[in-house]
C-alpha positions, 0 to 999 in steps of 0.5 A: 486532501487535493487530487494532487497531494494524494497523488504523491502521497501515494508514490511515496508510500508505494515507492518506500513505506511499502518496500520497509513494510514488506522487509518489516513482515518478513523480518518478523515471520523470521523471528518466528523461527519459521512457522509452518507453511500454512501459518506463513502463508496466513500471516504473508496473506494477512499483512498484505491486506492489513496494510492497505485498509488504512491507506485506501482513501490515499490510493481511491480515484489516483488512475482517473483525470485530476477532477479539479484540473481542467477538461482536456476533451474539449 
């Protein structure tokens, strides 16, 4: 996948997957009746690492130079 593509694949994800994950997340912990504090707190912490692991390759080098762009220090 190019620099470029991982780029805005990443905005899409942070600027709509990740507001409908996090609605997802709480819309569960709801339909749980509200479990007690400590298991809410486990289950926020839980899915808020979950959901990056799949997406760890799209995000890794995004705030670097564009490797296959050219050199701007010369």
């Amino acid at each position: 996948m190019t620099y470029k593509t991982r780029r805005r694949l990443s905005l899409l994800i942070l600027l709509v997957g990740l507001p409908l994950y996090i609605v997802v997340a709480v819309t569960a912990i709801n339909l749980m009746d509200r479990p007690s504090i400590f298991v809410e707190l486990l289950v926020y912490v839980g899915l808020g690492v979950l959901w990056a692991v799949p997406l760890k390759a799209v995000f890794r080098g995004i705030g670097q130079a564009d490797p296959d762009g050219p050199d701007s220090g010369s």
